[in-house]
C-alpha positions as CSV (number, residue, x, y, z in Angstrom):
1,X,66.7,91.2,105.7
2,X,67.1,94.5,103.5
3,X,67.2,96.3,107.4
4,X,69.9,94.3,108.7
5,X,71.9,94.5,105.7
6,X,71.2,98.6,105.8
7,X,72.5,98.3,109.8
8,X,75.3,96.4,108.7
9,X,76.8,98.8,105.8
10,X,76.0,102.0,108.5
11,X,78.2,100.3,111.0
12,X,80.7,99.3,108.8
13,X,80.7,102.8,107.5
14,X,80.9,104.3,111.1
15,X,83.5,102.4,112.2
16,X,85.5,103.5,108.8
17,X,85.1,106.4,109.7
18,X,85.8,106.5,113.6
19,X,89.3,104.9,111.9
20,X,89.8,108.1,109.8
21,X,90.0,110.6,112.4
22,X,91.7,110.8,115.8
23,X,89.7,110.5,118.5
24,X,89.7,111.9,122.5
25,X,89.2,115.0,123.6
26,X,92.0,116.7,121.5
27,X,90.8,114.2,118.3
28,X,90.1,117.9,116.2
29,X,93.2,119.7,117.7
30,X,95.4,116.8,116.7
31,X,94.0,116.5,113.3
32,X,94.4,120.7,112.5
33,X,98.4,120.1,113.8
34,X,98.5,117.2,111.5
35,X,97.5,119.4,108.8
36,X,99.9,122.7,110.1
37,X,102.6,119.8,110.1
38,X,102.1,118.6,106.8
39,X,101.6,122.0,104.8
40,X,105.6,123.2,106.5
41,X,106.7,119.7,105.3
42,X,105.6,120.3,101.9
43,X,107.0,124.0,102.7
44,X,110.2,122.6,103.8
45,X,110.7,120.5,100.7
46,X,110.0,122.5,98.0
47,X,112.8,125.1,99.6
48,X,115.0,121.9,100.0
49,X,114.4,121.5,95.9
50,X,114.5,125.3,95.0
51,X,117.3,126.2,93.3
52,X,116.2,129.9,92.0
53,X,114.0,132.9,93.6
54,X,111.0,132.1,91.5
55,X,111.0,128.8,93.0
56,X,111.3,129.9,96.4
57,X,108.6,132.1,95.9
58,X,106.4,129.4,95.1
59,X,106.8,128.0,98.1
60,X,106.0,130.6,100.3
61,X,103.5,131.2,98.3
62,X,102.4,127.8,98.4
63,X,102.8,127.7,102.0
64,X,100.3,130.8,102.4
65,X,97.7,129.4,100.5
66,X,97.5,126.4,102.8
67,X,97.3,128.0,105.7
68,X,95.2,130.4,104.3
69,X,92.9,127.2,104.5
70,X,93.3,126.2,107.3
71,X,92.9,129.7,108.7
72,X,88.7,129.4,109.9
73,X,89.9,125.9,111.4
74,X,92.6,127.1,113.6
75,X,90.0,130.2,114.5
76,X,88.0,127.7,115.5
77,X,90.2,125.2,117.8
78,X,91.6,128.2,119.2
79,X,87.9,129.5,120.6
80,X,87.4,125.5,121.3
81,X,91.2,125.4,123.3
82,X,91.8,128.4,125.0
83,X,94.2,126.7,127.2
84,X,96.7,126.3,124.0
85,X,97.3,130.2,124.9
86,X,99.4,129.1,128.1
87,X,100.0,125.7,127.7
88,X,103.4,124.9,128.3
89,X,104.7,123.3,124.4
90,X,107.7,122.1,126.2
91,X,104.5,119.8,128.3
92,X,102.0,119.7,126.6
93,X,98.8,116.9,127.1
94,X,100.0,113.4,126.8
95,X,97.6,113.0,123.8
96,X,99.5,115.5,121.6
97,X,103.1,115.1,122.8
98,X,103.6,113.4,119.3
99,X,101.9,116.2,117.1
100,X,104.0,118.4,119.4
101,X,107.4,116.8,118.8
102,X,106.5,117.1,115.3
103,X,106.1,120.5,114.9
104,X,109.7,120.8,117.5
105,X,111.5,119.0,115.2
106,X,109.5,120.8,111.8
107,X,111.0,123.7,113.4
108,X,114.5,122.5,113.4
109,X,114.3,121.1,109.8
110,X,112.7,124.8,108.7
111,X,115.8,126.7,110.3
112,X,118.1,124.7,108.5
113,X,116.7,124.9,105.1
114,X,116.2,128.6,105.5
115,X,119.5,129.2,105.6
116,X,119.6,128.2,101.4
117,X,116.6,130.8,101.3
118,X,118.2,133.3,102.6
119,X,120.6,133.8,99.7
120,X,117.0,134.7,97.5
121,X,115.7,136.9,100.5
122,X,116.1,140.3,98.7
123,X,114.6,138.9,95.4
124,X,111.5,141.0,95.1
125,X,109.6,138.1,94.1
126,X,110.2,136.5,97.2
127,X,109.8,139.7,99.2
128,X,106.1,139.8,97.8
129,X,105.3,136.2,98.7
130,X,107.0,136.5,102.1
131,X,105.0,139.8,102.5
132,X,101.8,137.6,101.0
133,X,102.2,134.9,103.3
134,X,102.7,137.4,106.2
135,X,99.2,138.8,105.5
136,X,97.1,135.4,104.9
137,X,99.2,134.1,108.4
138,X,98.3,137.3,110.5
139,X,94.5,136.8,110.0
140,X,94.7,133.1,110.5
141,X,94.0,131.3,113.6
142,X,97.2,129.5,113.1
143,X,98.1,127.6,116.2
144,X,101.8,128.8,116.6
């Protein structure tokens, strides 16, 4: 009885955990753009709510941090995907044409609210965290 019951929590534990993640053959790929996606919306938000050059500084450098991150991640799904080099991001795979949209229209919504940011651009403060974010982005594997 105890062995069935120790079968039955594994499974149940499995299966949780088969729900967790996407699956596939892009299941890790989608999962890193997930996480690209939702560090720029948090990016994207905070600038939205800035109102002052400290607080846009945050931002970025809250924004460098996190990809800081995800930097060994994206290393690694770019050694795994080599094909993300060439593939076309206007066509990509059918199992990330979502994440893909995402990070099209994530794009739109960052060149609109950089247009408030710009007005803080020559604030030393936010040159240093552009310049910070620059560096932690440049040595990531960032999928781009």
């Amino acid at each position: 009885m105890k062995k069935i019951m120790a079968v039955a929590v594994v499974t149940v534990f499995a299966i949780a955990g088969f729900g967790c993640k996407p699956a596939g053959k892009y299941g890790d790929l989608k999962e890193y753009l997930n996480d690209v996606i939702k560090a720029n919306e948090d990016y994207i938000s905070s600038l939205e709510k800035s109102n002052s050059a400290k607080e846009v500084a945050e931002a970025i450098t809250e924004l460098g941090n996190k990809m800081e991150k995800l930097s060994k991640k994206g290393e690694d799904i770019e050694k795994k995907y080599p094909e993300l080099k060439t593939m076309d991001k206007k066509n990509p795979p059918k199992e990330l044409k979502e994440e893909f949209e995402k990070l099209e229209q994530m794009a739109q919504k960052l060149l609109t609210v950089s247009m408030k940011m710009m007005k803080y651009m020559m604030d030393p403060e936010v040159m240093k965290a552009s310049q910070e974010m620059a560096k932690k982005m440049g040595k990531s594997g960032v999928v781009k």
